[in-house]
N, C-alpha and C positions, 0 to 999 in steps of 0.2 A: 312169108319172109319178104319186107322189103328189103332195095338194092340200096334205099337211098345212106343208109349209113355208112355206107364203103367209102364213097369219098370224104366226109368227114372223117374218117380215123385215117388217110391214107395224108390228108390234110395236117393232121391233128400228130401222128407220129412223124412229119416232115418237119412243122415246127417244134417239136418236142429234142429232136436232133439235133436242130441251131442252139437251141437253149442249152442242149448237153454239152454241144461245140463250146461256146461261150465257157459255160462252167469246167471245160476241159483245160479252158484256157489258167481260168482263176486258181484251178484246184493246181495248175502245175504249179503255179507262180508263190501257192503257200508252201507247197512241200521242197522249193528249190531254196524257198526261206529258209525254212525248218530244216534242209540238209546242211545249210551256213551255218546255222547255228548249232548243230551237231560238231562240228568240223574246228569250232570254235573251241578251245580250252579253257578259258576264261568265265565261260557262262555253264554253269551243270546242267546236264540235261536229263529230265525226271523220268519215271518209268510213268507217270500221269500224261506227260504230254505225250510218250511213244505212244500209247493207247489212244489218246485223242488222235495223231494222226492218222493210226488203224484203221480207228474208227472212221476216219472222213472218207479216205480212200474205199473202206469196204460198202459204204453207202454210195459213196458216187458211181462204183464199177455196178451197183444196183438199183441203178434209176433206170438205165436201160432196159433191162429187165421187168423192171416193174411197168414201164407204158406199155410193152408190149402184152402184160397179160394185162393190162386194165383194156387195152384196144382191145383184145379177146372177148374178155368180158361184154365188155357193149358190144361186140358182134354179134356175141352169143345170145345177151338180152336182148337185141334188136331180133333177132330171128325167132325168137320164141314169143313175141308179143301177137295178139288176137289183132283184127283189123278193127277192134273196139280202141285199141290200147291199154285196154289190159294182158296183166301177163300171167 
C-alpha cells in the first residue's frame, strides 16, 4: 500500500467542498425562487415542477455523499494495487 494517495483525496474532498459551498449557494437561490413563485397566486404551480425541485435538492444533499465513497474507493484501489500497478 502506498501513502501517496492520501493527500490527493484529502486535497480533492477539500475542493470538492468549495464547489459544494458554491452550489449551496445556487441551489438556495433557485429554491427561494421557486418558494416566490409558489407563494404567488397568479402563476399555477404544477406537480412537474414540485418534482423537479425534489428532484434537485435530493441530488444535491447526495453529492456529498457520493465524493466521499468515490474518495473510498480510490483509497481502497490505491491500496490494493501490486508495486507493478497492476491490481
Amino acid at each position: 500500500m502506498t501513502a501517496g494517495a492520501i493527500p490527493y483525496v484529502i486535497i480533492a474532498l477539500a475542493v470538492f467542498g468549495m464547489i459544494l459551498m458554491t452550489f449551496g449557494f445556487i441551489v438556495d437561490a433557485v429554491l427561494n425562487i421557486d418558494n416566490q413563485l409558489v407563494s404567488e397566486p397568479g402563476l399555477p404551480y404544477s406537480q412537474q415542477r414540485a418534482n423537479t425541485m425534489g428532484n434537485l435538492t435530493l441530488m444535491f444533499k447526495a453529492l456529498g455523499f457520493t465524493s466521499v465513497i468515490a474518495a473510498g474507493i480510490f483509497l481502497i484501489k490505491n491500496a490494493v494495487m501490486d508495486s507493478t500497478g497492476g491490481i
